[in-house]
N, C-alpha and C positions, 0 to 999 in steps of 0.2 A: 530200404533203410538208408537213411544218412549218416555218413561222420565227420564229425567235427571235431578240427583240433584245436584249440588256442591256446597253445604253447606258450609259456610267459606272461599270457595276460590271468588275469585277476577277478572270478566272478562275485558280484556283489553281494550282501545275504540272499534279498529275495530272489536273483538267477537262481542262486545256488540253491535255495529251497524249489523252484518252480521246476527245475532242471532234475532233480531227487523224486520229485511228483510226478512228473513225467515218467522217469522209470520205473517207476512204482507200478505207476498203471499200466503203463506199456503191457510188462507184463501181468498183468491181471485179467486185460483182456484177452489175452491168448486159449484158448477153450483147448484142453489136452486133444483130444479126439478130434478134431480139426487140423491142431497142428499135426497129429499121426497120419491123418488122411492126407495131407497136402504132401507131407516127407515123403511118402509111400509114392504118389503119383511125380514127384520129382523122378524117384527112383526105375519108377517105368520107364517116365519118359528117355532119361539117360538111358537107361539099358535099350531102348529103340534105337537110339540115336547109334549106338555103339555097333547095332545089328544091324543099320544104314537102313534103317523104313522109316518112310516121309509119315509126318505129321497128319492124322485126320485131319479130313477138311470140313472145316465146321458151316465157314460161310459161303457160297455160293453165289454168282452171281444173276440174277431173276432178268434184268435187261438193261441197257445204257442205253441213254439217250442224250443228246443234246439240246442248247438251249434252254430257255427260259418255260417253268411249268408254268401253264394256265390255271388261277385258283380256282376257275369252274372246273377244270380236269382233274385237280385235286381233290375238290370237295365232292366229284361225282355228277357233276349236273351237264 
C-alpha cells in the first residue's frame, strides 16, 4: 500500500470525490476470510523467522543454460 501526503495543498471536488471512492472500495474488496488467512500466515511466518527456520523453497532450479534458445528447440522440432 501507498502513502501519500500533501500537506498544504488543496484537492479539487472531483480528486476529492474520486480519492473518497477509492477508499470506499479499497475496502469493499477485501473478503474477511482471506484477510484471516493471509493475517494468520504472516503470523507463522514471523514465528519461523523468530525460531530461525529458513523459508520453504518453493522454486527450484530445473537447469541453466546459456546463450541464445533455438525456436526449433523451443517449439520441439
Amino acid at each position: 500500500m501507498r502513502t501519500v501526503s500533501f500537506q498544504g495543498d488543496q484537492l479539487t471536488s472531483g480528486q476529492r470525490r474520486r480519492f473518497e471512492l477509492q477508499q470506499r472500495l479499497k475496502h469493499a474488496f477485501i473478503n474477511p476470510i482471506l484477510e484471516q488467512q493471509v493475517q494468520e500466515t504472516l503470523k507463522a511466518v514471523e514465528a519461523r523467522k523468530e525460531q530461525g527456520i529458513k523459508p520453504e523453497r518453493i522454486w527450484l532450479l530445473e537447469r541453466q543454460e546459456t546463450g541464445t534458445t533455438c525456436v526449433a528447440e523451443w517449439m520441439g522440432f
